[in-house]
PAKOLBA-294182 format. One line per 5 residues: number of its first residue (from 1); their letters; for each residue x, y, z of N, C-alpha, C. Coordinates in steps of 0.02 Angstrom, whole numbers, plus 50000, padded with zeros to 5 digits. Last residue first. Layout:
REM PAKOLBA-294182
NUM> a> X Y Z X Y Z X Y Z ~ ...
END
This chain:
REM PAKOLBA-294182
197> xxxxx> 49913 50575 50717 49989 50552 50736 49965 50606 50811 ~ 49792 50575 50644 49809 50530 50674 49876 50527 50739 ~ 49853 50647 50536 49801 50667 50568 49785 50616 50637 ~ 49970 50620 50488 49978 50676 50533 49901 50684 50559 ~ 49922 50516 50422 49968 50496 50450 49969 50547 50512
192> xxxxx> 49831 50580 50310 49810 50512 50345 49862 50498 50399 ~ 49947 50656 50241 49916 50680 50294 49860 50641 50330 ~ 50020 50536 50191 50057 50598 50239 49996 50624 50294 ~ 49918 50516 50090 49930 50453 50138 49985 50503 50204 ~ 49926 50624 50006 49863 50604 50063 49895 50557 50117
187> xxxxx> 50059 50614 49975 50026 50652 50023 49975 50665 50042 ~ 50062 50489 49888 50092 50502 49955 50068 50558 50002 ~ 49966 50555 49797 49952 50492 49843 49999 50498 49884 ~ 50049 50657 49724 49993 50663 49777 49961 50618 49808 ~ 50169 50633 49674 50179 50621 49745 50111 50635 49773
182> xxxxx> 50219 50592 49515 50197 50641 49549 50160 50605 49621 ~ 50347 50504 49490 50363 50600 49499 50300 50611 49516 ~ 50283 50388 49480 50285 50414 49409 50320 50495 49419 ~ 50314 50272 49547 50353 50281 49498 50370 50327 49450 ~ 50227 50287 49648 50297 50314 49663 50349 50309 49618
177> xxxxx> 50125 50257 49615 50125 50303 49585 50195 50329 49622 ~ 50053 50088 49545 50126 50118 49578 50143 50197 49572 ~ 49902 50003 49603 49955 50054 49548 50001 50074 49575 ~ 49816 49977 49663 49831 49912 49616 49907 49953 49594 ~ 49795 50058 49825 49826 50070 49761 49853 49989 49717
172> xxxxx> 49766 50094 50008 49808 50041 49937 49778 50031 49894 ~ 49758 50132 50174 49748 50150 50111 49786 50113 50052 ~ 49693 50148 50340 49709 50101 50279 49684 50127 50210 ~ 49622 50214 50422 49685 50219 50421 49725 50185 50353 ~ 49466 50178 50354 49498 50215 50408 49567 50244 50383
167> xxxxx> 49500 50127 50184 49458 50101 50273 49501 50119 50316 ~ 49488 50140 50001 49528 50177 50086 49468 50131 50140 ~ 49586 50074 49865 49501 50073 49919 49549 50118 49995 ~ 49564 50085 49673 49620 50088 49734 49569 50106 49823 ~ 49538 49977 49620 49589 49978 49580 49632 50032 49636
162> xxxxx> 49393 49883 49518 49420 49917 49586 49488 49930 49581 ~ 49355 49874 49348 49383 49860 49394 49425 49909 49449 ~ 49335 49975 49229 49262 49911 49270 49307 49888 49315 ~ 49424 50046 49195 49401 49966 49156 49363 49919 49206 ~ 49475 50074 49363 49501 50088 49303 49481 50024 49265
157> xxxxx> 49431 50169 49503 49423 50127 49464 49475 50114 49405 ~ 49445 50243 49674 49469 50226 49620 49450 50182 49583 ~ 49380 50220 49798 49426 50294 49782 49428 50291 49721 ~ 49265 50128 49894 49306 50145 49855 49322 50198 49824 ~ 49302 50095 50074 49272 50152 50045 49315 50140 49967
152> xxxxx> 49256 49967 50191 49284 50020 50139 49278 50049 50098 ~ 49107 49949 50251 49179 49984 50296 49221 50005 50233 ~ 49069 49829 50163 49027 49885 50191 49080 49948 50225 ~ 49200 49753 50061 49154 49755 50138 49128 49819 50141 ~ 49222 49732 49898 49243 49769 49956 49190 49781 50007
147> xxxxx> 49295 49642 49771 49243 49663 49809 49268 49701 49876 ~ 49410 49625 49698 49348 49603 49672 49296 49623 49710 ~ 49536 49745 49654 49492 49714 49705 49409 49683 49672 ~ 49697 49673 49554 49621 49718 49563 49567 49717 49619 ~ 49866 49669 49557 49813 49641 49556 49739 49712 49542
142> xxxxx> 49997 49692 49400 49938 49718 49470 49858 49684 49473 ~ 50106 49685 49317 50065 49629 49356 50011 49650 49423 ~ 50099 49869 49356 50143 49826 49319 50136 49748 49371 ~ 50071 50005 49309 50014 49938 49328 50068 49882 49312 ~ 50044 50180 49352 50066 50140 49337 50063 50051 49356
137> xxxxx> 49946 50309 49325 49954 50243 49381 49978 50180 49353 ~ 49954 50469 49386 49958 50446 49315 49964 50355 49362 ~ 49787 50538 49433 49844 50539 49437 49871 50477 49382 ~ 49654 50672 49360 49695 50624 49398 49785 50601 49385 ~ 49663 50842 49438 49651 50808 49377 49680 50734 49411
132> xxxxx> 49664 50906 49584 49720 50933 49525 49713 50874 49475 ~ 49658 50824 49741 49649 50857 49681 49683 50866 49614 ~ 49595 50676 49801 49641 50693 49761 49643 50772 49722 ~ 49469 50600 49840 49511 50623 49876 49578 50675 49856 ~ 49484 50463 49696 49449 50495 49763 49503 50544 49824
127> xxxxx> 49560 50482 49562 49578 50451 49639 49535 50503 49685 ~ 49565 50430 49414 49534 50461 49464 49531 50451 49517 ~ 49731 50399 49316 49647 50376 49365 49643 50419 49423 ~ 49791 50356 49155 49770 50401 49212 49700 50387 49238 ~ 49906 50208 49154 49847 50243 49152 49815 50290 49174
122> xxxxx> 50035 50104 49074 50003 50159 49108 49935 50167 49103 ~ 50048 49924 49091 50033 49993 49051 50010 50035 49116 ~ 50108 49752 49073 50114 49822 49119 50084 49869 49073 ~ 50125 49626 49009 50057 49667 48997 50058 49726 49041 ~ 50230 49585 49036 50229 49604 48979 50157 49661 48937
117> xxxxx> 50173 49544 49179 50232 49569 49164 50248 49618 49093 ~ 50007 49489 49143 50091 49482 49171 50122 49540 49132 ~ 49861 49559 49213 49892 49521 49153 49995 49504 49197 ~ 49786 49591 49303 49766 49643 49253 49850 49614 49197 ~ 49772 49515 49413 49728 49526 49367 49722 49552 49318
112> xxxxx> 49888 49460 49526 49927 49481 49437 49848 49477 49391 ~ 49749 49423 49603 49821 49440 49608 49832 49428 49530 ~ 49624 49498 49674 49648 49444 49636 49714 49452 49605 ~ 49542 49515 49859 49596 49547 49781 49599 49483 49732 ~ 49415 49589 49953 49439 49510 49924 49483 49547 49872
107> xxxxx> 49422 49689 50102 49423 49676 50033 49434 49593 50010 ~ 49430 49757 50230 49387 49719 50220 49395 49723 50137 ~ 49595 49799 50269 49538 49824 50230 49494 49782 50204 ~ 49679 49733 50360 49669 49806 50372 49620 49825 50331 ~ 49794 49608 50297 49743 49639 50320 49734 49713 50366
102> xxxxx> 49932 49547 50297 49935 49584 50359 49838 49594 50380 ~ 49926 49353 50260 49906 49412 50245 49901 49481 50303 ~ 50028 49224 50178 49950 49263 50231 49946 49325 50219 ~ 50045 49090 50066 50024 49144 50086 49989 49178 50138 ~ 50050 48952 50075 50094 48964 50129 50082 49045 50119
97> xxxxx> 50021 48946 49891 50033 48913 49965 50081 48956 50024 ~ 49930 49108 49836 49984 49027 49814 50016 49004 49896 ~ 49786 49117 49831 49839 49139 49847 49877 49093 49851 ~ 49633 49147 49764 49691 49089 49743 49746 49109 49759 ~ 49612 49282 49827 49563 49246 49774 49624 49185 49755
92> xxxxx> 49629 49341 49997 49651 49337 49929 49635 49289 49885 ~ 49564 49447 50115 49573 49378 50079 49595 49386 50003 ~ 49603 49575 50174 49569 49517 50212 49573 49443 50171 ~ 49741 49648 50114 49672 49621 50104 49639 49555 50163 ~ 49862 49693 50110 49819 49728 50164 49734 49696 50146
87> xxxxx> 49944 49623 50023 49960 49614 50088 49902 49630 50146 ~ 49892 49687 49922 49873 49612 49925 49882 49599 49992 ~ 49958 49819 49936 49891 49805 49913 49830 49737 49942 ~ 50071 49773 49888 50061 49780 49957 49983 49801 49981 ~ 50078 49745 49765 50087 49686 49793 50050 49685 49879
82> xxxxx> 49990 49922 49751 50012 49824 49715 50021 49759 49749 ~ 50044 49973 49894 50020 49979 49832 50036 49909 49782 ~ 49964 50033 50051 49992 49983 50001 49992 49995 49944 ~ 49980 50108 50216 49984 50113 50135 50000 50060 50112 ~ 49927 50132 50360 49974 50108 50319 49937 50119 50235
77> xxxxx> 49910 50212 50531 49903 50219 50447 49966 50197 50425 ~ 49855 50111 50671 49919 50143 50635 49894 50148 50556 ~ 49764 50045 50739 49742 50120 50689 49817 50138 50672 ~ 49781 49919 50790 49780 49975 50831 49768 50040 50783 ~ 49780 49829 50679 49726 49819 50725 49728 49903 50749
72> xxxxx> 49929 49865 50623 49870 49903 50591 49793 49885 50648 ~ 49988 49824 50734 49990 49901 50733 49936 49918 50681 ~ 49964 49678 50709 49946 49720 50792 49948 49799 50789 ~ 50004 49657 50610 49950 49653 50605 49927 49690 50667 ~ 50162 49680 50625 50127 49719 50577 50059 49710 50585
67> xxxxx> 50189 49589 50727 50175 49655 50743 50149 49701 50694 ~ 50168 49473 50655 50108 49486 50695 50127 49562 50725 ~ 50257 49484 50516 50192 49470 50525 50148 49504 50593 ~ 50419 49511 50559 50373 49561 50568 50288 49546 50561 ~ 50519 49405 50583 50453 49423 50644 50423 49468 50632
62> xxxxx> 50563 49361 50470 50574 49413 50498 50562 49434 50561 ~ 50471 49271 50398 50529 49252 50428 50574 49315 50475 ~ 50364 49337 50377 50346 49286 50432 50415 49280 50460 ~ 50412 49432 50274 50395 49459 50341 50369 49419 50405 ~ 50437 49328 50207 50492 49370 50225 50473 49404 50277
57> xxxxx> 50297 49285 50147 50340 49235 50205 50407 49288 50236 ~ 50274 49418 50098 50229 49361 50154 50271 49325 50180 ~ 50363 49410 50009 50352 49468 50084 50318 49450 50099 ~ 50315 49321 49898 50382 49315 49933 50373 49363 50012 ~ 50205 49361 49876 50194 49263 49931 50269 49277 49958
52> xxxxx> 50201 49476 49809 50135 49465 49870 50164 49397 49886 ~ 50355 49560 49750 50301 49493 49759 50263 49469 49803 ~ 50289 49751 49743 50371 49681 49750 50321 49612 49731 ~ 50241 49878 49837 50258 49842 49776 50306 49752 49781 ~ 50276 49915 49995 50291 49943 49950 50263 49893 49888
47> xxxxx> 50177 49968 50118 50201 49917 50087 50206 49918 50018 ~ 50212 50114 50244 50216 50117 50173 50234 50028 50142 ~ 50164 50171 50373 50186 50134 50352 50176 50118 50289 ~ 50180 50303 50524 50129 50261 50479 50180 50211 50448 ~ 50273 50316 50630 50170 50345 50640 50161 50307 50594
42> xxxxx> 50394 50196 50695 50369 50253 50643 50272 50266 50664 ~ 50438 50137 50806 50446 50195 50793 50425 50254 50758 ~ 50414 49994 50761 50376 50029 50831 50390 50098 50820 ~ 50491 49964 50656 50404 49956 50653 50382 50013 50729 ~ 50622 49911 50733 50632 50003 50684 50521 49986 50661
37> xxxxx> 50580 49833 50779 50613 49867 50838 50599 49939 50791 ~ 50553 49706 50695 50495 49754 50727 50513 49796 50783 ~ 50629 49761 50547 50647 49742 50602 50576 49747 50660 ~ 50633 49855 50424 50639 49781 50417 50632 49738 50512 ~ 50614 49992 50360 50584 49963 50416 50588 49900 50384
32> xxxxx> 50688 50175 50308 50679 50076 50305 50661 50048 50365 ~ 50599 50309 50301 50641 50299 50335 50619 50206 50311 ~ 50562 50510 50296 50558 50412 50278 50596 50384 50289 ~ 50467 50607 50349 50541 50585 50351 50520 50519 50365 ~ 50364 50708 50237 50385 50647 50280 50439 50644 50304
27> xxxxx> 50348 50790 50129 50359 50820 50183 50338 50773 50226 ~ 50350 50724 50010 50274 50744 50019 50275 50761 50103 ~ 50480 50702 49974 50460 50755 49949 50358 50780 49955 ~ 50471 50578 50071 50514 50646 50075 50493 50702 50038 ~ 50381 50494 49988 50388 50518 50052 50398 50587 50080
22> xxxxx> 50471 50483 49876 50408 50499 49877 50389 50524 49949 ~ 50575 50420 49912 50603 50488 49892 50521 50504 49878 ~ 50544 50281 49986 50560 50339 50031 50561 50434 49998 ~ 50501 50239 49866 50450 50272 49903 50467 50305 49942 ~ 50602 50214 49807 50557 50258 49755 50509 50306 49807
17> xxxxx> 50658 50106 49873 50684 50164 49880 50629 50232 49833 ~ 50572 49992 49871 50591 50046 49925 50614 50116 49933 ~ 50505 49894 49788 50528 49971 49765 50548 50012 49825 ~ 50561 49744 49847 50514 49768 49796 50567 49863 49811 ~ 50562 49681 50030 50567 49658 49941 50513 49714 49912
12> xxxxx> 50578 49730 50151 50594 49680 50151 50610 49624 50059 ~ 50543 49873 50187 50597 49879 50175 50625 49786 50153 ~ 50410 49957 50238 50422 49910 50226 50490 49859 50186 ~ 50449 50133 50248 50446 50094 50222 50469 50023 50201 ~ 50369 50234 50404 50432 50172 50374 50389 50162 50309
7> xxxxx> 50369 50403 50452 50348 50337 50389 50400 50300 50374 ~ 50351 50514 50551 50404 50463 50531 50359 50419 50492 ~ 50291 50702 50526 50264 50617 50527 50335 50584 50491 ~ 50287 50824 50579 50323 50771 50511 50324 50723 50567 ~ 50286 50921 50682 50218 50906 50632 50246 50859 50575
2> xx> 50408 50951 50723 50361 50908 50764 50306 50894 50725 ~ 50546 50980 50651 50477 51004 50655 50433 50947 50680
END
């Protein structure tokens, strides 16, 4: 069917596979993207979760950095969530050495803000855009946005803190909702993809 949108997912560290089966069941065909040969193929792009300095450099070492920045420049819709979140920020609040960044959403983040590891919790949040009550958002070392440029739009809060922002094509989530079974962030981000495509 010509109306399904190809979506890579960022395939280099963290939850890949959660997202392809998110994907898929939000009528995508998903698909791993490590290479900037398998990047050129897909309409949109999914950065999955994982460690914001390790897939920074993995995607330097990769060659994917500057084509990832050249396809979001060009309006390709991407997604972040958490780590990948961090990836799509214009700047990051104390980013540990040798960090960069793809960018795509005039934002500042602060990385592992909402505690470590041990401090993960659920939460249900109101996601701009979204119907059907909110969604459930899982937080595990997630950063938060401390501010956001005139151009993005925030969607989401949770405890006084930014938590998930859209600009244009660009969309990312402090939260992991490919963890939880329910897929309606993927399928906005689907149809951010088919509208475009």
């Amino acid at each position: 069917m010509s109306d399904t949108p190809v979506i890579g997912v960022l395939a280099l560290q963290g939850d890949v596979r959660e997202h392809l089966i998110a994907l898929a069941s939000a009528d995508a065909q998903a698909r791993p993207v490590r290479r900037p040969e398998e990047l050129a193929e897909v309409d949109g792009l999914v950065i999955p979760g994982g460690e914001s300095t390790t897939m920074s450099k993995l995607a330097v070492l990769f060659g994917m950095m500057e084509p990832l920045r050249e396809r979001v420049r060009a309006g390709m819709p991407v997604y972040g969530t958490c780590a990948g979140l961090i990836l799509l920020a214009e700047k990051i609040l104390d980013p540990r050495s040798g960090q960069e960044t793809v960018g795509g959403i005039d934002m500042i983040v602060r990385r592992n803000a909402f505690g470590r590891q041990n401090e993960s919790f659920e939460a249900a949040i109101e996601v701009g855009g979204i119907e059907g009550g909110p969604v459930e958002g899982v937080f595990i070392r997630a950063p938060w946005v401390e501010s956001v440029g005139a151009e993005a739009e925030v969607i989401a809060e949770h405890g006084g803190h930014i938590v998930a922002v859209r600009q244009r094509n660009v969309l990312a989530t402090s939260f992991h909702p490919e963890l939880t079974g329910d897929h309606r962030v993927h399928a906005l981000f689907v149809e951010m993809v088919r509208a475009v495509k």
